[in-house]
C-alpha positions in Angstrom: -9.7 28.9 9.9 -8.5 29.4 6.5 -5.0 30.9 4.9 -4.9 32.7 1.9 -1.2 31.3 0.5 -1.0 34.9 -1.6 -0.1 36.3 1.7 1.9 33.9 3.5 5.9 34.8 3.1 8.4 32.6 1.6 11.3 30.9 4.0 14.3 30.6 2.1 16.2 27.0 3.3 19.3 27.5 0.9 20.6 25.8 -1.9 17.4 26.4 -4.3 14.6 25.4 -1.5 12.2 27.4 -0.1 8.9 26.6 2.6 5.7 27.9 3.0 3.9 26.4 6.2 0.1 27.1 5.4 -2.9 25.9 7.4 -2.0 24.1 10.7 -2.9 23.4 14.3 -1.2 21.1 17.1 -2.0 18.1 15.4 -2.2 18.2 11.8 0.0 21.0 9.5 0.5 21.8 5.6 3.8 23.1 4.2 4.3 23.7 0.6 7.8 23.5 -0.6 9.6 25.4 -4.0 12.5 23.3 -5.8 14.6 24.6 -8.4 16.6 22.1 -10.1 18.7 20.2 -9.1 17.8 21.4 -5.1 18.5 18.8 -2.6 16.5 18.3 0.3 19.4 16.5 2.9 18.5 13.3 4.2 17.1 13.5 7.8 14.5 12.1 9.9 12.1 13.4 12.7 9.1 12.1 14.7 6.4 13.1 12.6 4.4 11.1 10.5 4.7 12.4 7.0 2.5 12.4 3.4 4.1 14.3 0.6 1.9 15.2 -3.2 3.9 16.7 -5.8 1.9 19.0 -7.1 4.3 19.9 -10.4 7.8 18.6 -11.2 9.6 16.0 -10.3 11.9 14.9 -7.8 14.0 11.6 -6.7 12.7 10.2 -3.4 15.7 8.8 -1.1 14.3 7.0 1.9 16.6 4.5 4.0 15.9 0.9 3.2 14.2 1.5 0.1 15.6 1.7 -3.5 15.4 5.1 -4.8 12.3 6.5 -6.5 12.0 9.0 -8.8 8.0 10.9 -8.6 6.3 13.0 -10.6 3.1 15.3 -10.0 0.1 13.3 -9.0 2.5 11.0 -7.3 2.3 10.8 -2.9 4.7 9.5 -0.3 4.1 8.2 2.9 7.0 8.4 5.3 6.9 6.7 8.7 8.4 8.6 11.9 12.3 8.7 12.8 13.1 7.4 9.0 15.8 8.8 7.6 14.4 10.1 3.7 16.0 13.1 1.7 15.0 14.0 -2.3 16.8 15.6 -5.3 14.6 17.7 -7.6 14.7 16.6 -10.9 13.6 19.7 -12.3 11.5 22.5 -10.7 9.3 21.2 -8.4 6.9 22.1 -6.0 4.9 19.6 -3.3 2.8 19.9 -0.7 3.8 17.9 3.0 1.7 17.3 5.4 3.2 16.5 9.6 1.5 15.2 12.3 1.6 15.8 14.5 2.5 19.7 13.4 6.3 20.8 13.0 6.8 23.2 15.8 10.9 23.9 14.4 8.5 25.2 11.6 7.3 27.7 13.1 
Protein backbone atom coordinates (compact mmCIF):
# COMPACT_ATOMS: atom_id res chain seq x y z
CA UNK A 1 0.00 0.00 0.00
CA UNK A 2 1.26 3.30 -0.53
CA UNK A 3 -0.34 7.13 -0.49
CA UNK A 4 0.68 9.70 -2.58
CA UNK A 5 0.23 12.91 0.12
CA UNK A 6 -0.39 15.22 -3.27
CA UNK A 7 -3.69 13.75 -3.26
CA UNK A 8 -4.77 13.28 0.17
CA UNK A 9 -7.18 16.46 1.34
CA UNK A 10 -6.45 18.71 4.17
CA UNK A 11 -8.76 18.62 7.53
CA UNK A 12 -8.98 21.88 8.91
CA UNK A 13 -9.00 21.59 13.07
CA UNK A 14 -9.37 25.46 13.68
CA UNK A 15 -7.41 28.02 15.13
CA UNK A 16 -4.38 27.64 12.45
CA UNK A 17 -4.18 23.60 12.59
CA UNK A 18 -4.76 21.39 9.99
CA UNK A 19 -4.30 17.16 9.63
CA UNK A 20 -3.50 14.95 7.03
CA UNK A 21 -3.77 11.18 8.11
CA UNK A 22 -1.53 9.33 5.37
CA UNK A 23 -0.60 5.63 5.36
CA UNK A 24 -2.36 3.51 8.10
CA UNK A 25 -3.86 0.18 9.07
CA UNK A 26 -5.44 -1.18 12.41
CA UNK A 27 -2.40 -1.06 14.13
CA UNK A 28 0.05 1.38 13.14
CA UNK A 29 -1.05 5.11 11.41
CA UNK A 30 0.83 8.37 10.06
CA UNK A 31 -0.72 11.86 10.35
CA UNK A 32 1.02 14.95 9.23
CA UNK A 33 0.03 18.07 10.90
CA UNK A 34 0.24 22.06 9.47
CA UNK A 35 0.90 24.88 12.22
CA UNK A 36 0.79 28.38 11.61
CA UNK A 37 2.04 30.43 14.35
CA UNK A 38 1.31 30.72 17.21
CA UNK A 39 -1.53 27.49 16.69
CA UNK A 40 -2.20 25.64 19.78
CA UNK A 41 -2.75 22.08 19.77
CA UNK A 42 -5.10 21.87 23.40
CA UNK A 43 -3.83 19.63 25.94
CA UNK A 44 -5.51 16.19 25.84
CA UNK A 45 -4.73 12.59 26.18
CA UNK A 46 -5.93 9.22 24.55
CA UNK A 47 -4.93 5.62 24.55
CA UNK A 48 -2.63 5.49 21.88
CA UNK A 49 0.95 5.31 22.11
CA UNK A 50 2.42 8.24 20.33
CA UNK A 51 5.96 9.41 18.44
CA UNK A 52 5.93 12.83 16.96
CA UNK A 53 9.21 14.28 14.28
CA UNK A 54 9.05 17.77 13.40
CA UNK A 55 9.89 17.83 10.23
CA UNK A 56 10.23 21.99 9.87
CA UNK A 57 9.52 24.62 12.58
CA UNK A 58 9.24 24.62 15.88
CA UNK A 59 6.84 24.18 18.48
CA UNK A 60 6.67 24.12 22.61
CA UNK A 61 5.90 20.59 23.80
CA UNK A 62 3.50 20.63 26.99
CA UNK A 63 3.19 17.20 28.56
CA UNK A 64 1.90 16.69 32.23
CA UNK A 65 4.65 16.08 34.67
CA UNK A 66 7.27 17.33 32.60
CA UNK A 67 8.78 20.85 32.33
CA UNK A 68 8.01 22.34 29.10
CA UNK A 69 10.12 21.77 26.00
CA UNK A 70 10.47 23.77 23.22
CA UNK A 71 11.60 21.34 19.71
CA UNK A 72 12.75 22.02 16.58
CA UNK A 73 12.97 20.04 13.22
CA UNK A 74 15.00 16.86 13.68
CA UNK A 75 13.74 16.81 17.16
CA UNK A 76 11.05 13.46 18.21
CA UNK A 77 8.66 12.94 21.09
CA UNK A 78 7.61 9.91 22.61
CA UNK A 79 4.27 10.16 24.41
CA UNK A 80 2.97 7.35 26.65
CA UNK A 81 -0.88 6.38 26.51
CA UNK A 82 -3.71 8.36 28.53
CA UNK A 83 -1.00 11.38 29.20
CA UNK A 84 -2.22 14.48 29.06
CA UNK A 85 0.41 16.63 26.41
CA UNK A 86 -0.66 19.73 24.21
CA UNK A 87 2.00 22.10 22.06
CA UNK A 88 2.14 25.82 20.91
CA UNK A 89 3.79 26.42 17.59
CA UNK A 90 6.51 28.57 17.77
CA UNK A 91 6.45 29.54 14.36
CA UNK A 92 5.08 27.60 11.28
CA UNK A 93 5.47 24.21 11.81
CA UNK A 94 4.81 21.03 10.36
CA UNK A 95 5.36 17.23 12.04
CA UNK A 96 4.64 14.02 11.32
CA UNK A 97 2.70 11.63 14.39
CA UNK A 98 2.59 8.38 14.44
CA UNK A 99 -0.54 6.20 16.78
CA UNK A 100 -0.79 2.86 17.57
CA UNK A 101 -2.55 1.49 17.62
CA UNK A 102 -4.30 3.68 14.59
CA UNK A 103 -6.74 6.76 15.48
CA UNK A 104 -10.07 5.58 14.43
CA UNK A 105 -11.80 9.40 15.50
CA UNK A 106 -9.26 10.11 12.56
CA UNK A 107 -10.85 8.73 10.30
Amino acid sequence: MYVENKNIELTDLGGGVVRKVLAYSENLMSVELHFDKGAVGAKHSHPHEQIGYLISGSLLFQEEGKEDKVLVAGDTYYVAPDVPHGVVALEETMLLDIFTPMRKDFV
